[in-house]
C-alpha distance (Angstrom), angle and dihedral (degrees) to the residues before:
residue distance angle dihedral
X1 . . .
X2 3.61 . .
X3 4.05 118.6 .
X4 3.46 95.1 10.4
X5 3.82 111.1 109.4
X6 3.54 136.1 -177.6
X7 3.71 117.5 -97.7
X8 4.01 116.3 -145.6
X9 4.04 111.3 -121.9
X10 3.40 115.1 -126.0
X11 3.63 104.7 -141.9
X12 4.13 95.2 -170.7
X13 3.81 90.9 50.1
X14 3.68 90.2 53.6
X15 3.85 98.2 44.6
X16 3.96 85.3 45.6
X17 4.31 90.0 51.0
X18 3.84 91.5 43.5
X19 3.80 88.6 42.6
X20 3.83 87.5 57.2
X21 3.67 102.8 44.4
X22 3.82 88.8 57.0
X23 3.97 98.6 53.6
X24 3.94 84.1 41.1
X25 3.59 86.7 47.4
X26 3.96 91.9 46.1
X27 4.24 98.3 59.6
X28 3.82 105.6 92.6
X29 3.55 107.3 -124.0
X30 3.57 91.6 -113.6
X31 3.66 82.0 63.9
X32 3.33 103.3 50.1
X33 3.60 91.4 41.3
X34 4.01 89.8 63.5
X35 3.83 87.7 44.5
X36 3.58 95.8 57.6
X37 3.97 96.7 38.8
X38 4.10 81.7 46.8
X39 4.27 93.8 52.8
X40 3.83 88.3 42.3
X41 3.48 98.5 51.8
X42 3.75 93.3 47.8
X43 3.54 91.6 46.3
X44 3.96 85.2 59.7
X45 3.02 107.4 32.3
X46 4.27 135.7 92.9
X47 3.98 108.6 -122.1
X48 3.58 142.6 -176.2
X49 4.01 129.5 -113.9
X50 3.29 114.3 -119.3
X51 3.76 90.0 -135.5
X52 3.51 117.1 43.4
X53 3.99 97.4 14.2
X54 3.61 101.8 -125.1
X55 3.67 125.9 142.2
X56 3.50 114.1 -97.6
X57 3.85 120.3 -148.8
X58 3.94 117.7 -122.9
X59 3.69 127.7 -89.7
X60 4.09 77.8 -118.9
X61 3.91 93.8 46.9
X62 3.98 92.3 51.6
X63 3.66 96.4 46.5
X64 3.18 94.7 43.5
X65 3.85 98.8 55.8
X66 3.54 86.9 41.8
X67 3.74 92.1 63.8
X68 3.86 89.8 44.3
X69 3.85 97.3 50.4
X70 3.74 82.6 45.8
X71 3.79 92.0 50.6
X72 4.23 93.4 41.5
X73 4.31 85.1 49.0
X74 3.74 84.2 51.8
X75 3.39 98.5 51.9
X76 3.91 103.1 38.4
X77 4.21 90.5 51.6
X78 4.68 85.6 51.4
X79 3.89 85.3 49.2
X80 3.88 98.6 37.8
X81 3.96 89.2 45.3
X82 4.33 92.0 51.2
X83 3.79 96.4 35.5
X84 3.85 110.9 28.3
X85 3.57 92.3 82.1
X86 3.71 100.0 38.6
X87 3.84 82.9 54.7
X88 3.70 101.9 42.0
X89 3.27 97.5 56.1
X90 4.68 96.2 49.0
X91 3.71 87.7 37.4
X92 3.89 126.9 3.3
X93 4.10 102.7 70.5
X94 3.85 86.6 50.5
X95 3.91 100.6 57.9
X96 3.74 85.5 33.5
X97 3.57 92.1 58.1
X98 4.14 83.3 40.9
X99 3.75 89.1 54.2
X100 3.61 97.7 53.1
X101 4.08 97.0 38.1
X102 4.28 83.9 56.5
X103 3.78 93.7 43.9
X104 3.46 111.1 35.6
X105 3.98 98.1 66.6
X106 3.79 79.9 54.3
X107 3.67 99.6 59.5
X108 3.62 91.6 35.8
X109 4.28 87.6 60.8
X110 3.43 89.6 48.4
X111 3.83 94.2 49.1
X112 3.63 89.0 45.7
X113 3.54 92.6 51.7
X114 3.42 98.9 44.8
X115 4.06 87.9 54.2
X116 3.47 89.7 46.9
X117 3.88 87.5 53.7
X118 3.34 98.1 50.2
X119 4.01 94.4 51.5
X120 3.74 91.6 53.1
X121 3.89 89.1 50.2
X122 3.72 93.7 49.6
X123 3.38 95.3 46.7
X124 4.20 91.1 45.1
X125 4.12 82.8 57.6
X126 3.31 96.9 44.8
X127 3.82 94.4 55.9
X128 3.28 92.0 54.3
């Protein structure tokens, strides 16, 4: 038959499937029942660390507020990179220019005074 070819066995897969399927098969179902109800509670739920006592968030609780930190970062780069500009230029060199008119006579009094300072202590030592 054309196109159909013949696909190699894998004997170690196989043994490793059929290996599976029996230990699976060997867990009562009580068993696996607890098992299951165990993982999924611990994948809920808030624990403690052994070592220092404090609660550790869920498996669930970390994922998830990875996902939503990932979606929020997401979000704020699209509306930074279509508004940022737009906004910038109405608004942003005006309280820029605000910012540094309020705080620059500030830093320049405390640079003054620092100078200032300084002299008086170098002359004190020098007197001396």
């Amino acid at each position: 038959m054309p196109g159909s070819e013949i696909q190699p066995f894998n004997v170690t897969e196989h043994i490793r499937q059929q290996v599976r399927e029996v230990l699976i098969a060997s867990i009562p179902d009580e068993q696996m029942d607890a098992m299951i109800k165990a993982e999924v509670r611990l994948y809920f739920q808030v624990h403690q660390d052994q070592y220092s006592r404090k609660d550790v968030p869920s498996e669930f609780s970390t994922q998830l507020r990875r996902m939503i930190e990932q979606y929020i970062a997401e979000r704020l780069k699209i509306w930074f990179d279509s508004n940022f500009q737009t906004i910038w230029e109405e608004t942003g060199g005006r309280m820029v220019g605000a910012l540094v008119a309020k705080f620059v006579p500030i830093v320049q009094a405390e640079m003054a005074q620092n100078i200032a300072e300084r002299a008086l202590m170098s002359i004190r030592n020098q007197l001396r």
